[in-house]
C-alpha positions as CSV (number, residue, x, y, z in Angstrom):
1,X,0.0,0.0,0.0
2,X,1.1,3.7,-1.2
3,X,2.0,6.2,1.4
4,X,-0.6,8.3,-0.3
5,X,-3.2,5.5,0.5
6,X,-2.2,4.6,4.0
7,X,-2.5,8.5,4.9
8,X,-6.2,8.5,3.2
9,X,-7.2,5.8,5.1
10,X,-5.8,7.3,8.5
11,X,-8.0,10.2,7.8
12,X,-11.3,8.6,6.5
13,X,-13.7,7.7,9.5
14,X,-14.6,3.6,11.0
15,X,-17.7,2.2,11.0
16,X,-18.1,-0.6,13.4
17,X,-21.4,-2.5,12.0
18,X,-23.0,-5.8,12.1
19,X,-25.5,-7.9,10.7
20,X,-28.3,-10.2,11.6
21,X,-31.4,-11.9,10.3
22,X,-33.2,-15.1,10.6
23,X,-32.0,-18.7,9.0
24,X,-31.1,-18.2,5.0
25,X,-31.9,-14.8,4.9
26,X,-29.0,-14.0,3.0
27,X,-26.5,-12.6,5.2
28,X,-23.4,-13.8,4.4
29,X,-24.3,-13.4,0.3
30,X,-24.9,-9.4,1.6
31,X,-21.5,-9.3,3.2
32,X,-19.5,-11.5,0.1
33,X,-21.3,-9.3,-2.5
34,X,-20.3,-6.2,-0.4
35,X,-16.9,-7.4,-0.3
36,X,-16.4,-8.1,-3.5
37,X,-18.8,-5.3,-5.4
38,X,-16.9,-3.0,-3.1
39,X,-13.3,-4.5,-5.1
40,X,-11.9,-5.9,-1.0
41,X,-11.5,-9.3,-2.0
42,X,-8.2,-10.4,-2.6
43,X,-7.5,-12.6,-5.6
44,X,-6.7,-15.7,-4.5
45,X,-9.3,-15.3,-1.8
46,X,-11.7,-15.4,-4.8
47,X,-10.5,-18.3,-6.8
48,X,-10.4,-20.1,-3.3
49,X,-14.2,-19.1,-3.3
50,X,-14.9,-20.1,-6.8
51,X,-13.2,-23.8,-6.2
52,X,-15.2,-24.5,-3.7
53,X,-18.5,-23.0,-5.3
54,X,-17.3,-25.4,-8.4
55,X,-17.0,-28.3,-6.3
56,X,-20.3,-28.5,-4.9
57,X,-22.0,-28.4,-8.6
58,X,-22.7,-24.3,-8.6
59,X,-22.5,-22.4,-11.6
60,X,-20.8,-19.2,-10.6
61,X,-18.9,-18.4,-6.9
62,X,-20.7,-18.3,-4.1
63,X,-20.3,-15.2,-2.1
64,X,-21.6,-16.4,1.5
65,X,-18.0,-18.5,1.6
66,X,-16.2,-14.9,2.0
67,X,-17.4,-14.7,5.2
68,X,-18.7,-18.5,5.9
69,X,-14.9,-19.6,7.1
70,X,-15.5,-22.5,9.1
71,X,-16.0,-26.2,8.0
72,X,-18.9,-26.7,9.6
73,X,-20.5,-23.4,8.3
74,X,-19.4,-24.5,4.6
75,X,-20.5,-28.2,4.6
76,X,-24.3,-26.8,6.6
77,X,-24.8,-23.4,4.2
78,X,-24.8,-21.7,7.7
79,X,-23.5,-19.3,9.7
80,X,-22.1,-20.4,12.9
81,X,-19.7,-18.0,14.6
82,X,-19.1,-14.3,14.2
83,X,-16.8,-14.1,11.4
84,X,-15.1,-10.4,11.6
85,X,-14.1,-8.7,8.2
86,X,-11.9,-5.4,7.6
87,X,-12.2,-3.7,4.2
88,X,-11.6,0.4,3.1
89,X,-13.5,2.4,0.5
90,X,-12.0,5.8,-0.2
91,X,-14.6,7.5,2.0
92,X,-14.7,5.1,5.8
93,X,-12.8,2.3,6.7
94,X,-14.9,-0.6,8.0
95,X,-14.7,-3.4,10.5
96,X,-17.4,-5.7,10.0
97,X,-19.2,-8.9,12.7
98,X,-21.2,-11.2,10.2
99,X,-23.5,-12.8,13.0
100,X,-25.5,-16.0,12.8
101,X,-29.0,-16.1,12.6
102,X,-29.8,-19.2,14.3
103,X,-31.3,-18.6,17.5
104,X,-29.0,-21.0,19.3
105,X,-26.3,-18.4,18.4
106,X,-27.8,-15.5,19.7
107,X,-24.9,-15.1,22.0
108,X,-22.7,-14.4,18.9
109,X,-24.8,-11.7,17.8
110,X,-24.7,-10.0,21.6
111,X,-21.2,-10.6,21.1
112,X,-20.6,-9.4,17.7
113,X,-23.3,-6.4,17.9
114,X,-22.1,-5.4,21.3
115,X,-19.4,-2.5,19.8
116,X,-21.3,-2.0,16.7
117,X,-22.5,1.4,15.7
118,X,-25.2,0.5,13.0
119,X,-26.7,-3.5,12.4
120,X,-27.9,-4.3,9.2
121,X,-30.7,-6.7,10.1
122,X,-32.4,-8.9,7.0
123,X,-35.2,-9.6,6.3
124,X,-36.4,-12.1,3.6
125,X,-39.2,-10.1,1.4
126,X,-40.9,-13.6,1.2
127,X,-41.4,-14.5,4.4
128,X,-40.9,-10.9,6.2
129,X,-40.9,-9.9,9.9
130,X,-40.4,-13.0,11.9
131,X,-39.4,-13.7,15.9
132,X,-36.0,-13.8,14.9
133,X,-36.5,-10.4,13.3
134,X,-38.3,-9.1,16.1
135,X,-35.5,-11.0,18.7
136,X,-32.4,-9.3,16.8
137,X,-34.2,-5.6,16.8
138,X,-34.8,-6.2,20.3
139,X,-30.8,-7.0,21.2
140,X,-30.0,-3.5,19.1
141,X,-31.8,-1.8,21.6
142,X,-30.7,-3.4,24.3
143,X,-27.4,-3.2,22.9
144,X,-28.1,0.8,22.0
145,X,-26.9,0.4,18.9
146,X,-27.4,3.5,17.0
147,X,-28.4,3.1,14.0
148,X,-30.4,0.4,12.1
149,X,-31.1,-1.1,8.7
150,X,-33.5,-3.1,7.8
151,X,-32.4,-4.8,4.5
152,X,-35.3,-6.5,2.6
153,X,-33.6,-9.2,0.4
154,X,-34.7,-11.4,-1.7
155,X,-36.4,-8.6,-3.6
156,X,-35.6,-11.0,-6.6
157,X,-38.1,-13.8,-5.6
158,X,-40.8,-11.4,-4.8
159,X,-40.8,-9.7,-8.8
160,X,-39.4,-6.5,-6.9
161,X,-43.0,-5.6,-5.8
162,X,-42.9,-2.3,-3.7
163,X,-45.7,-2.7,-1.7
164,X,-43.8,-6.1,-0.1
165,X,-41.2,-4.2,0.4
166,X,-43.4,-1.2,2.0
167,X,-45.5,-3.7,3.9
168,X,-42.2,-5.1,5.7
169,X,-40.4,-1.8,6.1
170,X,-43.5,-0.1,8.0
171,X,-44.5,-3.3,10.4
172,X,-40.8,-3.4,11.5
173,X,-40.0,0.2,12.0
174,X,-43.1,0.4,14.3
175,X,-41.7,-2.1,16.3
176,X,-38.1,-1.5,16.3
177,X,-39.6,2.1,17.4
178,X,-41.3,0.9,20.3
179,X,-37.9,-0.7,21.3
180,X,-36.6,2.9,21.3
181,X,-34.1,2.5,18.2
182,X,-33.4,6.1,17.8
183,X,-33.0,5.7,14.0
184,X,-34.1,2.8,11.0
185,X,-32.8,3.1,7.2
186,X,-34.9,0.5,5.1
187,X,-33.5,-0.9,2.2
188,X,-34.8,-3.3,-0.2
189,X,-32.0,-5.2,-2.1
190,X,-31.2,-8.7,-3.7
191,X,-27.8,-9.5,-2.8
192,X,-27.3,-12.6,-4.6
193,X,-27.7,-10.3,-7.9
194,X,-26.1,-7.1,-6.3
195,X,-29.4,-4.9,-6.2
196,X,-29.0,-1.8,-4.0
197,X,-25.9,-3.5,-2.1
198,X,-23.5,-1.6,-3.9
199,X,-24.8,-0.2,-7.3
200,X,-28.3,0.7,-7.6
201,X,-30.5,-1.2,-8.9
202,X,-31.8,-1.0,-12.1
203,X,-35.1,-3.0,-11.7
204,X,-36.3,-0.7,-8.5
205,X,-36.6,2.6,-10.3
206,X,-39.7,3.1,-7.6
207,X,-36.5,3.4,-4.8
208,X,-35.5,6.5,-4.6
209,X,-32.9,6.1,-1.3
210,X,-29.4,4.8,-0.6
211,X,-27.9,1.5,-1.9
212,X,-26.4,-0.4,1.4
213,X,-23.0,0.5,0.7
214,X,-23.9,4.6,0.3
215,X,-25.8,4.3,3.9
216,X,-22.4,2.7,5.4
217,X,-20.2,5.4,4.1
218,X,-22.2,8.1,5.0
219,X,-24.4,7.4,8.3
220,X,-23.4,9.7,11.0
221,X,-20.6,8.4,13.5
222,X,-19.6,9.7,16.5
223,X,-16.3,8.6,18.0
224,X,-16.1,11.2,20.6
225,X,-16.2,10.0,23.8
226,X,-13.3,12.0,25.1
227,X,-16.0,14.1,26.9
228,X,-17.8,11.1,28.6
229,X,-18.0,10.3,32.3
230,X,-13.7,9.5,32.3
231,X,-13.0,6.1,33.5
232,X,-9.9,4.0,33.5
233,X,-10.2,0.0,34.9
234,X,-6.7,-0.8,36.2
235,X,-5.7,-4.1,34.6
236,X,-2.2,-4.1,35.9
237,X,-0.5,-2.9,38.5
238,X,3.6,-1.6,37.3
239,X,6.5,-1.8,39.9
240,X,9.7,-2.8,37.8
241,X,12.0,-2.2,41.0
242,X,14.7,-1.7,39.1
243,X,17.7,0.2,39.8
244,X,16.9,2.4,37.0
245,X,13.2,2.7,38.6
246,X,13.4,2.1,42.2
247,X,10.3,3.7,43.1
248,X,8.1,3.9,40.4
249,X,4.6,2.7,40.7
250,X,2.1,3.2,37.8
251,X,-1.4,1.4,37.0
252,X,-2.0,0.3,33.5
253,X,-4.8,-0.2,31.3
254,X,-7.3,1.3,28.5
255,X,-9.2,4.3,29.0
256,X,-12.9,2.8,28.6
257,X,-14.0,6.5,28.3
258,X,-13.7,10.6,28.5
259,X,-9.9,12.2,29.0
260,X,-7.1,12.5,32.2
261,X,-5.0,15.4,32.2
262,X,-2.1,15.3,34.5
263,X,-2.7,17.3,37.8
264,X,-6.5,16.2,37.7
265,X,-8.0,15.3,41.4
266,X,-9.3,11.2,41.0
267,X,-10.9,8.9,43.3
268,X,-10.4,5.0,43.8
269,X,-13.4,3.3,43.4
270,X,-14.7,1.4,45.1
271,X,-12.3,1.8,48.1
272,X,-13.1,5.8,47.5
273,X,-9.4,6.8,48.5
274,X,-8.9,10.2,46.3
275,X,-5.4,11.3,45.1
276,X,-4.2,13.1,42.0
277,X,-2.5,12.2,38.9
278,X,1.1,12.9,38.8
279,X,2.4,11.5,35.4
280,X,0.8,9.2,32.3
281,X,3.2,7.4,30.5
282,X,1.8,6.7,27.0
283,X,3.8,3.7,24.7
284,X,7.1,4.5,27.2
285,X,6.7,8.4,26.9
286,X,5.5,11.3,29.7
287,X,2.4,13.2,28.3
288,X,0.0,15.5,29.6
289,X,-3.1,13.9,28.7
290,X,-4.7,11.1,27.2
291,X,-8.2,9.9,26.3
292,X,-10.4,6.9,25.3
293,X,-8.9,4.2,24.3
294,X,-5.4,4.7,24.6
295,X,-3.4,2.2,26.9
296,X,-1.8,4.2,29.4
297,X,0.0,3.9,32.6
298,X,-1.0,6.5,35.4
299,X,0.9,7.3,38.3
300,X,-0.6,8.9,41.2
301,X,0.8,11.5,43.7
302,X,-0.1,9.9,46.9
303,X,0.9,5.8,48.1
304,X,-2.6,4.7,48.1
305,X,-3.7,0.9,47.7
306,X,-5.2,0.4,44.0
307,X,-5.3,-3.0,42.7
308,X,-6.2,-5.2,39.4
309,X,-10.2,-4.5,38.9
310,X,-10.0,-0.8,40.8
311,X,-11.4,2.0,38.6
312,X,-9.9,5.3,38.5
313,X,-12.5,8.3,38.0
314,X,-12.6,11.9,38.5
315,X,-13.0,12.9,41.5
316,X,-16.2,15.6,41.1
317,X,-17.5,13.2,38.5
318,X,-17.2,9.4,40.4
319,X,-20.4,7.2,39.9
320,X,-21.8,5.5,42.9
321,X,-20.8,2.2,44.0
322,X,-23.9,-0.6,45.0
323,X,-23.8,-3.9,46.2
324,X,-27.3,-3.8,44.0
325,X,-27.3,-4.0,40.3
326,X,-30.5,-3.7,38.8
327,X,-30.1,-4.4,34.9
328,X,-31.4,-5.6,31.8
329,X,-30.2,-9.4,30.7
330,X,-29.7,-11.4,27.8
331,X,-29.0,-15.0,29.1
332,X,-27.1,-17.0,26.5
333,X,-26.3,-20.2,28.5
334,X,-28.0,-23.4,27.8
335,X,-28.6,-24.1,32.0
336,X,-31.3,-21.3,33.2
337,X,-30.5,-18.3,35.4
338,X,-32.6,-18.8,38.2
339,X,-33.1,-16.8,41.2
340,X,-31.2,-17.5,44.2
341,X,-28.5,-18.6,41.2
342,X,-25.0,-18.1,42.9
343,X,-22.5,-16.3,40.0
344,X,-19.5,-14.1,39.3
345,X,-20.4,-10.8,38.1
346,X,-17.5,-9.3,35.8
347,X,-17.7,-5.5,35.5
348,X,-14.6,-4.2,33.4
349,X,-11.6,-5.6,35.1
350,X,-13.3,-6.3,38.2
351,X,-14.6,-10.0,39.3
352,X,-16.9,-10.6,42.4
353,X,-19.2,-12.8,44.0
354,X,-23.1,-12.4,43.5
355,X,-26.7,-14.0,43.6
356,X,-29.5,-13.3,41.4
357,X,-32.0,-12.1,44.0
358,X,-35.2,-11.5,41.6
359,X,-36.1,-11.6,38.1
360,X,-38.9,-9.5,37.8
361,X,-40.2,-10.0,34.3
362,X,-39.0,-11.5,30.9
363,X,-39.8,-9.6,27.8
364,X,-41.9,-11.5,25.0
365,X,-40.8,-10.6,22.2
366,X,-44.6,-11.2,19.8
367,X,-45.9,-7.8,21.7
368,X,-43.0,-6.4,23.7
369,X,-44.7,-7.3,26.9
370,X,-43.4,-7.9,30.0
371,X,-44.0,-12.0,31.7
372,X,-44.0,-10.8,35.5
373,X,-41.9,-13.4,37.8
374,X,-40.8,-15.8,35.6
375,X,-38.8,-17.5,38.0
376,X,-35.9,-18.2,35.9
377,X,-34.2,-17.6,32.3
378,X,-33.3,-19.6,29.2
379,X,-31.1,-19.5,26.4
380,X,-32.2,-16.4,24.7
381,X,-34.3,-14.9,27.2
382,X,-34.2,-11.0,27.3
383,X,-35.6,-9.7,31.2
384,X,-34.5,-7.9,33.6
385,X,-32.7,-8.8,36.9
386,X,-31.8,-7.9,40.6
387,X,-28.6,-8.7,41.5
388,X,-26.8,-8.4,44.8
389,X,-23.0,-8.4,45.0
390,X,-20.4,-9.3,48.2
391,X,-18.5,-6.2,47.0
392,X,-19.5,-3.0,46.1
393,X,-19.2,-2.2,42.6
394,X,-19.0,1.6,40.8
395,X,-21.6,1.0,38.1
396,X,-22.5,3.2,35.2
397,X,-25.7,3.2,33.4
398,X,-25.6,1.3,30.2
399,X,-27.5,4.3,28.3
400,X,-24.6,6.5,29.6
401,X,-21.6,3.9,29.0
402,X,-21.4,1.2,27.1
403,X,-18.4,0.1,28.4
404,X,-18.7,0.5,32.2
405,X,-22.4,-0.1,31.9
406,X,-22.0,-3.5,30.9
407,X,-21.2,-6.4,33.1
408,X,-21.3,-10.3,32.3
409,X,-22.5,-13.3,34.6
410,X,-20.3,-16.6,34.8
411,X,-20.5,-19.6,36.5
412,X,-18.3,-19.6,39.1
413,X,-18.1,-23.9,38.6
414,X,-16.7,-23.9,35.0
415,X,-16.3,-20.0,33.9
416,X,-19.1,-20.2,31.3
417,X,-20.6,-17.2,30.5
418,X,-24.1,-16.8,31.9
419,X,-25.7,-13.5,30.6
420,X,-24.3,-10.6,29.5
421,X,-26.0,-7.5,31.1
422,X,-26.9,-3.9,30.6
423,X,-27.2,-1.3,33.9
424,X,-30.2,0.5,34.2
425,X,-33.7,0.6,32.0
426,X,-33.7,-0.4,28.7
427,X,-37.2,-0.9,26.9
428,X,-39.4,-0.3,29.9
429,X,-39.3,-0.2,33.7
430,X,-41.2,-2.6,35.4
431,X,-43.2,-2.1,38.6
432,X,-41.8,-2.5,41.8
433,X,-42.0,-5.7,43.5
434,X,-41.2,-7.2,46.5
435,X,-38.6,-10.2,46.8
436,X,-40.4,-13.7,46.8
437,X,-38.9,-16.6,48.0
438,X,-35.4,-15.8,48.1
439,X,-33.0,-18.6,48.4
440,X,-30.8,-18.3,50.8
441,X,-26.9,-19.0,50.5
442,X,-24.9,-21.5,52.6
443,X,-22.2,-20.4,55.0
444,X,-19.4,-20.6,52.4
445,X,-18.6,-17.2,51.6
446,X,-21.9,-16.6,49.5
447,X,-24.2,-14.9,52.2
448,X,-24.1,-11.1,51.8
């Protein structure tokens, strides 16, 4: 790659995006034809695809193996994991979660939506809004992702009737509305023949809007979190003792959000201990501030006690910490979440005990209402839980941070991941209710 091109690249904008949809609705064919429409697939990438298309008796290449990479997804026609893409046009740079649709993997899509900025969620003109539909929508507004497509495809099969098209795009944007998505771009497209994905289409004259690629390259995107609530988990703690650095004591680890200036007044949550900042050494070198997402090492004026899982705030702006999280869930374990369910909570770098103490409802997805006391969770479940913690913990809400608003439940047995979960209200707030039968933990370190 040219100079020239590197430094156009380094100055074009990234859009994190990802997309979903039900069983064969074409998502992987989307994301091959808009990676090779768009001129990103390598050559021998292409003839690889082609073989394999010619192997299984296909006339031309088939586009879903782009993204499709593992055997099991090839030999099934499915998509199994999240398979993550990075390709450039001259206007944004692009890094790209292909999700599966299956509802068995709806873990991959929390995982693979969970940093996106836009989803492109298909829909299959043919068969058009179904639960999958509806359960994907649902996990972009948990998720608050910002921006949504909906991507009709399959226009093809339908004889690229607009009112199909119009029919699908107005029952989905009423409901993805009533989730609180705070903006939907519909798009009807074929992407087996390329229609709308990257050139227009020539057979939907009545479409007047964006093809899929011209939404990606020009939807709004805001990277600027430098003046968010500032946080910084500590993931390591520095002491070289060397004779070169007898005393030096710094605390490493990514800026999850907002800026720290040297000389700034900060607090050690959760012990509460306040100090200042007396240096931040960025890549080996002194500067005077930094921001989000750079890896830093801060070093503090005074001796206090911070650890591995301590977060370092601002002082005047240092959210409270709770022993009570209240939050909405989406439980992606095959064994249920139950309450009295003894876990570990992860909350950025931090690990503690905790027991699910209610679960006050569980959406249903059909008519977004809410099942009041189900008792438990199963794979897939979206609801909304109370959960106490043995140590206090300095929670954000998720609308206010995605990164320190988020927090994952694991079994404390085998360390497999529960449910991930979202601080605060999401779709809507349930009524109060009063614990019920509460189970109560053993003497063994679990009764808090």
């Amino acid at each position: 790659m040219s100079t020239t091109t590197t430094e156009a690249l380094s100055a074009t904008t990234l859009l994190r995006f990802a997309t979903a949809g039900s069983v064969d609705d074409g998502k992987s064919t989307l994301v091959g034809r808009l990676l090779h429409d768009s001129k990103s697939v390598l050559t021998d990438q292409l003839e690889a695809v082609e073989r394999a298309s010619a192997s299984r008796g296909q006339d031309g290449p088939d586009l879903a193996l782009l993204t499709d990479g593992l055997r099991a997804e090839r030999e099934q026609g499915i998509t199994i994991d999240v398979a993550y893409r990075y390709f450039a046009t001259p206007r944004r740079r692009f890094i790209l979660a292909d999700t599966p649709g299956h509802v068995q993997y709806t873990r991959n899509m929390v995982t693979g939506a969970s940093t996106a900025e836009l989803t492109v969620v298909l829909v299959d003109a043919r068969n058009g809004v179904v639960e999958q539909t509806r359960r994907h929508a649902a996990i972009a507004a948990l998720l608050r992702v910002p921006h949504v497509v909906l991507a009709v495809n399959k226009m093809d099969l339908v004889g690229y009737q607009e009112s199909v098209f119009a029919a699908i795009a107005e029952e989905f944007t009423a409901y993805a509305t009533e989730l609180g998505v705070p903006e939907i771009t519909a798009i009807p497209i074929s992407a087996l023949a390329g229609d709308n994905v990257v050139e227009p289409s020539a057979t939907m004259d009545w479409y007047g809007g964006p093809t899929v690629l011209e939404h990606l390259e020009t939807v709004p995107v805001s990277h600027d979190l430098a003046h968010c609530h500032a946080r910084l988990p500590v993931q390591y703690v520095i002491r070289p003792q060397t004779a070169e650095h007898p005393d030096y004591r710094g605390y490493a680890g990514q800026i999850a959000a907002g800026t720290f200036r040297v000389g700034d007044p900060v607090t050690i949550l959760p012990s509460g201990r306040t100090t200042t900042i007396s240096g931040i050494d960025l890549l080996g070198e002194p500067v005077d501030v930094a921001w989000t997402t750079q890896s830093v090492t801060v070093l503090l004026t005074d001796d206090v006690d911070v650890s591995r899982g301590d977060l370092i705030v601002p002082t005047k702006d240092a959210p409270a910490t709770t022993q009570d999280v209240e939050a909405t869930v989406c439980h992606v374990a095959d064994q249920p979440l139950t309450v009295g369910h003894r876990v570990l909570l992860k909350h950025g770098t931090r690990t503690v005990k905790a027991i699910v103490k209610d679960i006050p409802s569980r959406l249903t997805l059909d008519d977004l209402s809410l099942h009041p006391h189900p008792g438990r969770l199963v794979a897939n479940d979206i609801g909304r839980v109370k959960i106490r913690t043995a140590e206090p913990l300095p929670v954000d809400s998720y609308a206010d941070s995605r990164r320190t608003g988020s927090f994952i439940l694991i079994d404390p047995n085998d360390g497999t991941t529960l449910t991930a979960g979202m601080v605060g209200e999401s779709f809507a707030s349930p009524e109060p209710v009063k614990d019920e039968a509460e189970a109560e933990a053993e003497a063994d370190g679990w009764d808090f």
